[in-house]
C-alpha positions, 0 to 999 in steps of 0.5 A: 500500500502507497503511502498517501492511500495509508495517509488517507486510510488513517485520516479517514479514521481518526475522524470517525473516531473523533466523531464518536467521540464527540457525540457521547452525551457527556458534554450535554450543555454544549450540545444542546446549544449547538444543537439545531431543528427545522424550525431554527433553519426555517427561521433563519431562512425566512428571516434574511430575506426579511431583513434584506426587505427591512434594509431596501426600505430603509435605503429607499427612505434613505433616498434624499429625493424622497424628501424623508422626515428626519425620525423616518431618517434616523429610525431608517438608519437604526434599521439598517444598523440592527438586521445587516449584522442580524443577516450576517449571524443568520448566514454563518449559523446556516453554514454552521449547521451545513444548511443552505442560506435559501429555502427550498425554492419550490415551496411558497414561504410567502405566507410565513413572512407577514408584512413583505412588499411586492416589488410594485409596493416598493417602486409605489413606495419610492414614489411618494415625497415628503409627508405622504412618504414618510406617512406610507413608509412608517405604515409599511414599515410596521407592518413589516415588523409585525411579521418579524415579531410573528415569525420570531415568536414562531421560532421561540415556540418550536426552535431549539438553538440557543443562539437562534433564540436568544437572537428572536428574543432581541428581535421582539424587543428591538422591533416592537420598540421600533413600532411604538415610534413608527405609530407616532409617526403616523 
């Protein structure tokens, strides 16, 4: 036998190994963190494309031309500033767990995600000026964290990932405070 098949051979065996020996039930309180079911993936697959959303209507109210109010400015700026690193967690816990970034695409997830804008909603949205956007925006933009808040709430009912959970938590939190002052707006 060649030396780089034994090579082989024996690195193939000192993984199995270690995988056994990993998977003893020894370390529970790291495993059960680790640890990961469908409604976790679901979750974090919904959930990146929401944020993208959050974040395109942010850039839109963002958009000198659209003549935003400044507290439509400035929450656009906080919005953007709380999901971009949201959406960046949620990726590296898809790769983590060897799960793809994207839901399956011949399923329709629509309904799981209250609050999203057609493409027509959004060209209709960047078309609006000044009060009457800022008046739209503030309403969309309720909305839109209504569905993350639901579909959070999902994921504290039936996910297991204490990451994922713990991030759920700070959705509710940081979205429902948003929506208290998106209301004031209206």
């Amino acid at each position: 036998m060649n030396k780089q098949r034994w090579m082989t051979i024996l690195g193939t065996a000192m993984v199995v190994v270690l995988a056994a020996c990993g998977s003893g039930g020894s370390d529970s309180a790291a495993s059960d963190e680790a640890a990961f079911n469908d409604a976790d993936v679901m979750f974090a697959q919904m959930m990146i494309p929401h944020h993208e959303q959050a974040i395109e209507m942010s850039d839109i109210a963002l958009d000198p031309t659209v003549g935003a109010g400044e507290k439509v400015r400035e929450l656009a700026t906080e919005i953007k500033g709380a999901q971009d690193p949201e959406i960046t967690q949620m990726k590296v816990l898809l790769t983590a767990w060897a799960q793809p970034l994207t839901a399956d695409g011949d399923v329709d997830h629509s309904s799981m995600m209250g609050g999203m804008m057609t493409a027509d909603e959004l060209t209709q949205l960047g078309m609006k000026v000044g009060p009457e956007f800022d008046a739209a925006w503030a309403s969309a933009m309720i909305a839109h964290h209504e569905g993350a808040i639901q579909m959070a709430e999902t994921v504290l009912a039936d996910g297991k990932n204490a990451e994922t959970l713990e991030l759920a938590r700070a959705i509710i939190s940081a979205q429902q405070a948003e929506i208290e002052i998106l209301r004031l707006l209206l």
